[in-house]
C-alpha positions as CSV (number, residue, x, y, z in Angstrom):
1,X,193.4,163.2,15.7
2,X,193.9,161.3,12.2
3,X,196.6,159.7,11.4
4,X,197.3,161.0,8.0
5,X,200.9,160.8,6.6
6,X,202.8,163.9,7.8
7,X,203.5,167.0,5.6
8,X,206.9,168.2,4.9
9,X,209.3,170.4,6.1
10,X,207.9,172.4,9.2
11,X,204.5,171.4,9.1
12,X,205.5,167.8,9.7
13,X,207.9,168.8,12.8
14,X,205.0,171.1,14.0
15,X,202.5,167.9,13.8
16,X,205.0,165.8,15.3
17,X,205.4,168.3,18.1
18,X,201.3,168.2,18.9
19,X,201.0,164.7,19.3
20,X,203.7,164.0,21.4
21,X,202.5,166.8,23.5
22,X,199.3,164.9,23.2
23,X,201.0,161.7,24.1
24,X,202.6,163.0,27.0
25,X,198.9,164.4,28.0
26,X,197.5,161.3,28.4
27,X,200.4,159.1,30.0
28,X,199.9,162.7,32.4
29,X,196.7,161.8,32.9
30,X,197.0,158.3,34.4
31,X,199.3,159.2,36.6
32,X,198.7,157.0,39.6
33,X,197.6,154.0,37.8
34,X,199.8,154.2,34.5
35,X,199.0,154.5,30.5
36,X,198.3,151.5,28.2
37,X,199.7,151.6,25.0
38,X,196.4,150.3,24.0
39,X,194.9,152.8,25.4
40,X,197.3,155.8,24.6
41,X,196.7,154.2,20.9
42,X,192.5,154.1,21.2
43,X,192.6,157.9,22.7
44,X,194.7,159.4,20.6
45,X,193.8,158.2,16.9
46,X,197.2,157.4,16.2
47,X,198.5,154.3,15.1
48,X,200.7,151.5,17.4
49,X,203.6,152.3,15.7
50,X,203.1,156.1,15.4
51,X,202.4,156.3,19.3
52,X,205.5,154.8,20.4
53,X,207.8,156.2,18.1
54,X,206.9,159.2,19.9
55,X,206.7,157.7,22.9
56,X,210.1,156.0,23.0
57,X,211.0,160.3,21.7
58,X,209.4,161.7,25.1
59,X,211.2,158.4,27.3
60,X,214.8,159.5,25.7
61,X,213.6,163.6,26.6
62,X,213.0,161.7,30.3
63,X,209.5,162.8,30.1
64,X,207.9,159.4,30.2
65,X,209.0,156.5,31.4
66,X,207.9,152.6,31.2
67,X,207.8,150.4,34.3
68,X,209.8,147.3,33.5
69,X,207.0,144.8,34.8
70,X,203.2,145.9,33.6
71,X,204.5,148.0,30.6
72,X,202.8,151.0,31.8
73,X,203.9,154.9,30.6
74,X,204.1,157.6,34.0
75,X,205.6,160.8,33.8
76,X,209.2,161.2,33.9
77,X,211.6,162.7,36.2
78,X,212.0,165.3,33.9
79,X,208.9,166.2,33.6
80,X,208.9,166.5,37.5
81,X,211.9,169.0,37.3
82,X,209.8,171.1,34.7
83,X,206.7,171.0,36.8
84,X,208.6,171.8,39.5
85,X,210.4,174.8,37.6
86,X,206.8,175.6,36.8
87,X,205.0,175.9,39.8
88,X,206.0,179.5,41.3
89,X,204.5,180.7,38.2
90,X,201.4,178.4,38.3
91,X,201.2,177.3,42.1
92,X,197.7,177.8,42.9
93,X,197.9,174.9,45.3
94,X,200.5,177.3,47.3
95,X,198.1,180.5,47.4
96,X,195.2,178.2,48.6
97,X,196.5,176.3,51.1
98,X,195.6,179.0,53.9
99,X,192.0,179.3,52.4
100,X,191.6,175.6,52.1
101,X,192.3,175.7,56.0
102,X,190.1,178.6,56.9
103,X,187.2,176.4,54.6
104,X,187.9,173.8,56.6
105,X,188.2,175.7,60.0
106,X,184.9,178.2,59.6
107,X,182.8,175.0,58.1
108,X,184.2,171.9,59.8
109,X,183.7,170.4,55.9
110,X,186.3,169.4,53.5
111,X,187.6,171.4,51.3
112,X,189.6,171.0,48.4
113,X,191.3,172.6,45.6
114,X,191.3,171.7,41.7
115,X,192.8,172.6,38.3
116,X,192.1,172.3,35.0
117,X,194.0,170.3,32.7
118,X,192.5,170.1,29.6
119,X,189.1,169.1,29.3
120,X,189.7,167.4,32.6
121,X,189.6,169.0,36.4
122,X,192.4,167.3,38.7
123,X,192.1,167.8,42.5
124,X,195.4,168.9,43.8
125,X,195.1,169.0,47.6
126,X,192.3,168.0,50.3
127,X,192.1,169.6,53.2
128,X,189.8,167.6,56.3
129,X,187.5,169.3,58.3
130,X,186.5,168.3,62.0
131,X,182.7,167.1,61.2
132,X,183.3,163.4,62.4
133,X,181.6,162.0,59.2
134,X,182.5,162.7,55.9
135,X,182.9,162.2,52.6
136,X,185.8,160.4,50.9
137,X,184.1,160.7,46.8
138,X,187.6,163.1,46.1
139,X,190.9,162.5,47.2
140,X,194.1,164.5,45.7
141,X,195.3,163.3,42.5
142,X,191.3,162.2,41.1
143,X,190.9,163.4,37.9
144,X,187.5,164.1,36.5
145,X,185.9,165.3,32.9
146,X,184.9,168.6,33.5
147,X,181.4,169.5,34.6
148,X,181.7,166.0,36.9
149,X,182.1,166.8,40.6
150,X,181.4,170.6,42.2
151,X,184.9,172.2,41.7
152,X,184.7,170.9,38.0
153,X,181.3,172.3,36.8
154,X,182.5,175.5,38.2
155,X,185.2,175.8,36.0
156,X,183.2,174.4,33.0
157,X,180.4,176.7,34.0
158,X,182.8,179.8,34.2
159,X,183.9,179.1,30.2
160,X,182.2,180.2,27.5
161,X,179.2,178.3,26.1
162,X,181.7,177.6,22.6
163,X,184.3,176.0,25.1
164,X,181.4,174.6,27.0
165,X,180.5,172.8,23.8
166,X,183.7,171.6,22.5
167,X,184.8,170.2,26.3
168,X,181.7,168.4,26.3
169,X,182.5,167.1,22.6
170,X,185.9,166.1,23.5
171,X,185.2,164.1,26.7
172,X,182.1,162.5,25.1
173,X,183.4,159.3,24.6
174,X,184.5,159.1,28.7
175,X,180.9,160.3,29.4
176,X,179.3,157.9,27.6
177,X,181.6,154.8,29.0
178,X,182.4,156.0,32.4
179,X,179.3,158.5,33.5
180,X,176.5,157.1,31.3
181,X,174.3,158.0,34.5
182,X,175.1,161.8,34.3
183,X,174.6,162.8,30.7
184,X,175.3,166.2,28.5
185,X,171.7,167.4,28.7
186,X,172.4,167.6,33.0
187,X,175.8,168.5,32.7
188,X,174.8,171.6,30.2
189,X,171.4,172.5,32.7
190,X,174.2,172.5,35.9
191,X,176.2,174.8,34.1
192,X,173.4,177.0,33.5
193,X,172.2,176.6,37.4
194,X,175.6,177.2,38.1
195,X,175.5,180.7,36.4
196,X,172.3,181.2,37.8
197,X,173.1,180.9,41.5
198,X,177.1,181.8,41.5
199,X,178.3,178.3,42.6
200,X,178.2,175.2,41.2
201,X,176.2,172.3,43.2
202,X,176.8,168.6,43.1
203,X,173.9,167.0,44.8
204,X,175.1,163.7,45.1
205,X,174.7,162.7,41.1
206,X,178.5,161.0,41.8
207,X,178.3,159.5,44.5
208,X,174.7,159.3,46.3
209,X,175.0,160.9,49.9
210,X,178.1,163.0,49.2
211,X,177.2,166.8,48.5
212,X,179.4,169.5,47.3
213,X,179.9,173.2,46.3
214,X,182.2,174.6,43.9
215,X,183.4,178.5,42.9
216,X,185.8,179.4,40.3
217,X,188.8,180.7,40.5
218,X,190.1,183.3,37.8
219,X,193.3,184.6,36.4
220,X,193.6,188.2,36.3
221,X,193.1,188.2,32.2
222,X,189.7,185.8,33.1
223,X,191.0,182.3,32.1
224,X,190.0,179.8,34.8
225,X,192.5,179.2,37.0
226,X,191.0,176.4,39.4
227,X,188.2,175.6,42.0
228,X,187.6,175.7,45.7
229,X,184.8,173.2,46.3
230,X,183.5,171.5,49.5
231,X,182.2,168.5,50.0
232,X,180.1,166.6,53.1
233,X,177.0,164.4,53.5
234,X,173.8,165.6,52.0
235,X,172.7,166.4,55.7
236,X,175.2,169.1,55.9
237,X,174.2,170.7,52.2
238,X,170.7,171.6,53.0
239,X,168.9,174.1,50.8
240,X,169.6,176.5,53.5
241,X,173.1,176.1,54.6
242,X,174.1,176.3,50.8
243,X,174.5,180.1,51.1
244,X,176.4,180.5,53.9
245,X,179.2,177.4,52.3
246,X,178.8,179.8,49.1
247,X,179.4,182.7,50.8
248,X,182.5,181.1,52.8
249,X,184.1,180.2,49.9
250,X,183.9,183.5,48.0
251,X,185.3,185.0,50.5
252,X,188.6,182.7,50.2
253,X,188.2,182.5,45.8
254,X,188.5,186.5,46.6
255,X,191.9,186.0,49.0
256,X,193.1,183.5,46.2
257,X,192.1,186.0,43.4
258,X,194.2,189.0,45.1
259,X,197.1,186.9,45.3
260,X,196.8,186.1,41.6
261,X,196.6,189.6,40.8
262,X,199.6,190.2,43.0
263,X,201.9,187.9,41.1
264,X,200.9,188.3,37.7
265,X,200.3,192.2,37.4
């Protein structure tokens, strides 16, 4: 994003309108920790005083709101009522919660379930399996570029190779700084794997020792709507058990898919 004068008239609402949305993406996407102006400033292209003029917009709308002490942007509770409004519409974590628990249950893995916001993958929920050792690389609320972590390539990997291609563009800069040991030329040859095979594979290129398996879920109209993945110790992710965890966690992306196709057709 430049930060060009603004046109006139409706053009210049429209533009003002994108990157406040933009804004509030990114204050959205340190949601645990908090944004830095600094930050919000570096990722969006926009000026200081540019980005909080429309900041101090979205904190009067209630949709962001600054903590007193560190100065940090969080969503605000406005934006909690509108997610909440939201989220019969979109609740995937509500349709997967039984399949989560039969993952769990039939595999005695983790599971988990994740969404894509963006050009980022957010892990909404976490379900613990019985296996007494296991993995603790993903925990609800994580937020990944996607194509990092199993449930993530799967829903890069199930886009087409043009959105493939501009995600990767767009989270290059977070690639680079934060996952300079996993670069594009892997990240593009899993998603082809991942094609190949039917399931997306994370052999421990996160975190060495913790495994995992992801499968796409799809809207009825074939956007992506989220993940299941699994995850465990690369004991439990042999070459040979991969199927059967594959084959699992079809059989729940199926359960999750009829839902889908319940509510929106």
């Amino acid at each position: 994003m430049d930060d060009a004068p603004l046109a006139t008239g409706d053009l210049s609402g429209s533009q003002s309108v994108d990157r406040a949305l933009r804004l509030l993406a990114l204050v959205g996407r340190e949601a645990e920790g908090g944004a830095k102006l600094s930050d919000i400033v570096e990722d969006s292209g926009l000026n200081k005083p540019t980005a909080r003029r429309l900041l101090l917009a979205l904190m009067r709308a209630g949709l962001v709101e600054q903590e007193a002490r560190t100065r940090r942007y969080y969503l605000g509770e406005e934006a909690y009522v509108l997610g909440t409004l939201a989220s019969r519409r979109h609740g995937l974590l509500e349709l997967s919660l039984e399949s989560l628990r039969n993952l769990s249950e039939v595999t005695m893995d983790t599971s988990f379930v994740s969404v894509k916001r963006g050009n980022y993958a957010i892990c909404l929920h976490r379900e613990e399996g019985t296996y007494p050792v296991r993995t603790h690389a993903l925990q609800a609320g994580n937020q990944h570029p996607l194509g990092i972590g199993a449930g993530s390539l799967a829903m890069l990997s199930a886009l087409s190779d043009d959105e493939v291609e501009r995600v990767l563009a767009a989270n290059r800069k977070a690639l680079e700084t934060q996952y300079a040991f996993y670069p594009e030329a892997q990240i593009r040859e899993d998603v082809a794997k991942t094609r190949e095979r039917g399931y997306a594979l994370n052999p421990g290129r996160i975190v060495a020792g913790s495994w995992g398996l992801g499968t796409a879920v799809m809207f009825p109209d074939g956007r992506v709507a989220g993940a299941l993945s699994i995850a465990a110790i690369d004991i439990r992710m042999n070459a040979e058990r991969q199927p059967e965890l594959a084959r699992h966690m079809k059989v729940e992306v199926e359960r999750i898919e009829g839902k889908l196709r319940t509510m929106f057709l």
